[in-house]
N, C-alpha and C positions, 0 to 999 in steps of 0.2 A: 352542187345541184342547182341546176336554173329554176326559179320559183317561178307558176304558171304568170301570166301576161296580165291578168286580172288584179294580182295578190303585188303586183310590183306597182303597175300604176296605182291602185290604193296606198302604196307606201308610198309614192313617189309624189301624191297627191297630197298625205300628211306632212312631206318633206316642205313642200312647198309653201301649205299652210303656216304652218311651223315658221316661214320668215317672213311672213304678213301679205300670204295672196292672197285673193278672194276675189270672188267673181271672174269675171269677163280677162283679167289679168293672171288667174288664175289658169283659167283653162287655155291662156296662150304662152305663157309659160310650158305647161306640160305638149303644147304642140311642137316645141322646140327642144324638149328633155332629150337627150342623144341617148339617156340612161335608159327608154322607153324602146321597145321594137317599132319598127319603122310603118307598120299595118300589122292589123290585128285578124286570126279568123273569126266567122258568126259567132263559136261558142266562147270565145275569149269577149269578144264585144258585147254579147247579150248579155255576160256576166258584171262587165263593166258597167253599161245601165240599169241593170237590175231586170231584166227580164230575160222571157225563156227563148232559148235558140228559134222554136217556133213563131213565137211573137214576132222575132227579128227580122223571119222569113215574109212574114205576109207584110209586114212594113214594107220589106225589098217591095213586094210586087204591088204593093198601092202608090208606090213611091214616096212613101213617109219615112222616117227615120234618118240614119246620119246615111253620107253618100258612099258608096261603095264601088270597088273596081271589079271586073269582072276578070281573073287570070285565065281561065278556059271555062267551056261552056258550063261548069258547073264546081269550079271552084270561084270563092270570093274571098275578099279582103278587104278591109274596112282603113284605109290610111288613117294616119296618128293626127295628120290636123283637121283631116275632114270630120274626123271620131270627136276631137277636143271642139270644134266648131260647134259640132250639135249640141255637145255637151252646155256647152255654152251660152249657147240659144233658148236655152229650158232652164237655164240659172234665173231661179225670181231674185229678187228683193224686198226686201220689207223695209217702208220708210212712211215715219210718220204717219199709221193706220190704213196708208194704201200699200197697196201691190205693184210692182211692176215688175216687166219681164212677163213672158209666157205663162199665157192661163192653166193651172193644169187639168 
């Protein structure tokens, strides 16, 4: 049985952790994981960021969130590196009392 899309990239996220990723390396790593589906639907993606398929929707139409393709006028798909990019883009750091990386 195929585990949902969500439940793998998390594992595939611990995988990679597990051999000393992090950050920015991290999430380019799993843009390149072949183990990973190649694009993701909204509810598989919303679950990967943590919010709700709605949420993900009004992002689409503000133009915020990760980039997305359009395969007909109302299907969509979110590609695995455009997905790992954003991801990536919202990765802070903490170093020596300051923050960097995106404000949340």
């Amino acid at each position: 049985m195929d585990l949902p899309a969500s439940k793998l990239f998390s594992q595939r996220m611990a995988h990679w952790t597990g051999n000393g990723l992090s950050g920015a390396a991290l999430y380019q790593r799993l843009a390149e994981d072949d183990e990973l589906p190649i694009s993701f639907d909204p509810t598989e993606t919303a679950a990967i960021i943590g919010v709700n398929p709605l949420s993900l929707k009004k992002q689409r139409n503000r133009g915020t969130g990760p980039e997305f393709m359009r395969a007909s006028e109302r299907a969509v798909r979110y590609p695995r590196p455009s997905l790992c990019m954003y991801l990536a883009s919202r990765y802070v750091t903490r170093d020596a009392g300051s923050i960097t990386g995106r404000a949340a």
